[in-house]
C-alpha positions, 0 to 999 in steps of 0.5 A: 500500500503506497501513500505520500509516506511510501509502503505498508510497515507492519511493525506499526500495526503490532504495535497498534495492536497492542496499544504501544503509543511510544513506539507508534509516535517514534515510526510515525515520526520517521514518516511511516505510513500510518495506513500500514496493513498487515493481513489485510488489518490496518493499524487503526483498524487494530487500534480500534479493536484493541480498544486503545484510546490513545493510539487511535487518537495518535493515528487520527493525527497523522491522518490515518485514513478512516475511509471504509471499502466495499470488502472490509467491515466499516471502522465504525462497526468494529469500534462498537463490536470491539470496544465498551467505551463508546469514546473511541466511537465517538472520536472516529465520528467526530473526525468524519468517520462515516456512519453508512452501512453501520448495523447496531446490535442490542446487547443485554447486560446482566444483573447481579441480584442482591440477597434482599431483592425481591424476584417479583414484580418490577424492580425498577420503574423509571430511568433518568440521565445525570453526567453519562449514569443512567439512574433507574428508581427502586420499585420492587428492588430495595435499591438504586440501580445505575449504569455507566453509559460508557463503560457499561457497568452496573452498580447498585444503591442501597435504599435501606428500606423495605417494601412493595411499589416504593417509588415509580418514575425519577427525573433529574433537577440541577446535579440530583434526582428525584423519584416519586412515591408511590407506596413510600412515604418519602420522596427519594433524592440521588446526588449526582455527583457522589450517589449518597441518597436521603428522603424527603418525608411527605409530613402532613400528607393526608392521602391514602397510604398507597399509590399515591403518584405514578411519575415525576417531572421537573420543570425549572427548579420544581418538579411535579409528581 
């Protein structure tokens, strides 16, 4: 494969491989193509599967090219079948990686029940997003549950409390979230930032024990059950 900076080095591809950057910057310095292929893989294509951040983003430097042909999969396509971080393909796309013939494919990602979950009913009931966690609101389940959008991982919140149909719906105001009761006598708050949680006792309240709202919206710095 010739370019502006002479034929394929396999070398570079290894160590696109394995995520070795100094070496990587010191071929590209000489100038080595940084399109070279080897076994029909280019080194980003082998960045990419790696899931290698910064030895992608160094290619894309020294413009590697991200143009995908008729008989390869599309760069796009290996950066979401082979990396959980979806940063690597969002930084293909931001530099113009183009997003055609990309197929998505859900996945599902398996729960860890706690001990002192209930295994009936819905666990959870509502989701709202804060700073790429998604924030589900405890149901059934004594717990908050919580996803990193970029990572994938799940992790739990202990509420301390026990009971059927506790909250139902959570929306996020400012930097916490707020799910709504349901059965519970308290509005349940989740800081954003450090995923400590307290409640709010509906002191006063003179409505009937259970089901008393079913969702939750903010508008402004107020929110609306």
């Amino acid at each position: 494969v010739l370019s502006e900076y002479g034929a394929s080095y396999g070398p570079l591809v290894n160590c696109a491989r394995d995520g070795n950057v100094v070496k990587m910057r010191n071929m590209l310095l000489l100038p080595i193509n940084p399109n070279s292929l080897q076994d029909g893989v280019s080194a980003l294509q082998a960045a990419v599967r790696g899931g290698h951040k910064v030895a992608v983003e160094l290619l894309l430097q020294y413009k590697a090219s991200t143009a995908d042909s008729d008989d390869e999969i599309p760069i796009v396509q290996d950066a979401l079948d082979f990396d959980r971080d979806i940063n690597i393909t969002q930084m293909l796309v931001d530099n113009g990686t183009s997003c055609a013939n990309v197929e998505l494919i859900s996945r599902l990602i398996p729960i860890q029940h706690t001990v002192d979950d209930s295994t009936g009913g819905n666990m959870w009931a509502g989701v709202a997003e804060y700073n790429g966690k998604m924030f589900c609101a405890p149901h059934y389940s004594s717990s908050v549950l919580v996803i990193d959008c970029n990572t994938e991982e799940i992790r739990t919140i202990p509420t301390n409390t026990v009971g059927d149909a506790q909250w139902a719906g959570i929306a996020c105001c400012g930097t916490k979230l707020f799910c709504a009761p349901q059965d519970a006598e308290s509005v349940l708050v989740i800081d954003g930032e450090t995923e400590e949680i307290h409640t709010i006792t509906l002191s006063g309240y003179m409505g009937t024990s259970q089901t008393k709202w079913c969702g939750i919206a903010s508008v402004g710095s107020k929110l609306f059950c």
